[in-house]
C-alpha positions as CSV (number, residue, x, y, z in Angstrom):
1,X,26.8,-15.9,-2.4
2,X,23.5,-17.7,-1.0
3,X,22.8,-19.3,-4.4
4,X,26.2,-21.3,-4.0
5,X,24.8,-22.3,-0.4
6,X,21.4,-23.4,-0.9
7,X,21.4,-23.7,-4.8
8,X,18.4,-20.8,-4.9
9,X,17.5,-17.8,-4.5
10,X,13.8,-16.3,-3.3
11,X,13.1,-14.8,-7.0
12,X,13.3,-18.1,-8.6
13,X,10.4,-19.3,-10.7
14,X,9.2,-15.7,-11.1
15,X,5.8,-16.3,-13.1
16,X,5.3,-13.5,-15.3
17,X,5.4,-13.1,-19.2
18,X,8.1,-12.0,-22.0
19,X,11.7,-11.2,-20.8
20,X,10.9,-7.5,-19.4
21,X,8.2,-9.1,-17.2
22,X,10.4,-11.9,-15.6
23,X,13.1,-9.0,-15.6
24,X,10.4,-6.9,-13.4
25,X,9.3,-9.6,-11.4
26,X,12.3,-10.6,-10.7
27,X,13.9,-7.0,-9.4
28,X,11.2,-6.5,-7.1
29,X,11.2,-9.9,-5.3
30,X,14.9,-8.7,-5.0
31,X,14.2,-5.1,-3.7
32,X,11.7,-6.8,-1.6
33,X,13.4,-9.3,-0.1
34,X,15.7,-8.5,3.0
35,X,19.1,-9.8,4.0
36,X,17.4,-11.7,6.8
37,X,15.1,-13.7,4.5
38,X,17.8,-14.5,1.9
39,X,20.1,-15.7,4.7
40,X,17.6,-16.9,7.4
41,X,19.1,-20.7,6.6
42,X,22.6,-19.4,6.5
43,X,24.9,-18.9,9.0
44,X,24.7,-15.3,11.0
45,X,28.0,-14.3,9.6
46,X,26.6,-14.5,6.1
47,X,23.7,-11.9,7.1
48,X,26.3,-9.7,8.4
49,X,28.7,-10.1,5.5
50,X,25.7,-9.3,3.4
51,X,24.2,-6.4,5.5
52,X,28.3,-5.2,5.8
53,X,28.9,-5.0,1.7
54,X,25.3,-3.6,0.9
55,X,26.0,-0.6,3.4
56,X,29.0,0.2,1.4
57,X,28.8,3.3,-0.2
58,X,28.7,3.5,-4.3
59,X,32.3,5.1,-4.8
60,X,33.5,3.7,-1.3
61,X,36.6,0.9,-1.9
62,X,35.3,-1.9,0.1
63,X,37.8,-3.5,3.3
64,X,38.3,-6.5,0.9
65,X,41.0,-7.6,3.6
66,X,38.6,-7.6,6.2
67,X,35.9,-9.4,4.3
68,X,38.4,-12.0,3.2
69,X,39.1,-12.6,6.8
70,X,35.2,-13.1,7.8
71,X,34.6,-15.5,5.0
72,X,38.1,-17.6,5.8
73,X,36.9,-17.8,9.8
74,X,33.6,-19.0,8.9
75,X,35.1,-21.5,6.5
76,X,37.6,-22.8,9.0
77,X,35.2,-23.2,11.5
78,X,32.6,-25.0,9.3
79,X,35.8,-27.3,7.5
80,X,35.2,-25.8,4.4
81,X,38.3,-25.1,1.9
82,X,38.5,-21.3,-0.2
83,X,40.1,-21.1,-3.5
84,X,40.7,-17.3,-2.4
């Protein structure tokens, strides 16, 4: 959802070597990297939607109503137009 945003993401440009080392580097810049620091140039909402879906549970069925409803407020605020 931030790569659509800004148009990158923190583990970009990973320097390592061969596919499984890009593929490691990669995973831990992600692990590493908090909700805050992906979405520190984002809007608050999009750190809470973020923080919201990565506390749902594994087998837990997500309140896809209610995160529909956060993402269309935001993009009615900020004049932006959903194709959901």
């Amino acid at each position: 959802m931030a790569f659509f945003v800004l148009w990158r993401l923190p583990w970009q440009g990973s320097q390592a070597h061969g596919r499984a080392g890009k593929t490691r580097a990669v995973m831990q810049k992600t692990m590493a990297t908090s909700v805050e620091q992906l979405c520190e140039e984002l809007h608050e909402e999009f750190a809470q939607y973020m923080q919201e879906v990565k506390n749902i549970p594994a087998r837990a069925r997500p309140h896809y109503d209610e995160l529909r409803h956060k993402s269309r407020r935001l993009a009615m605020r900020e004049g932006v137009r959903l194709l959901f």
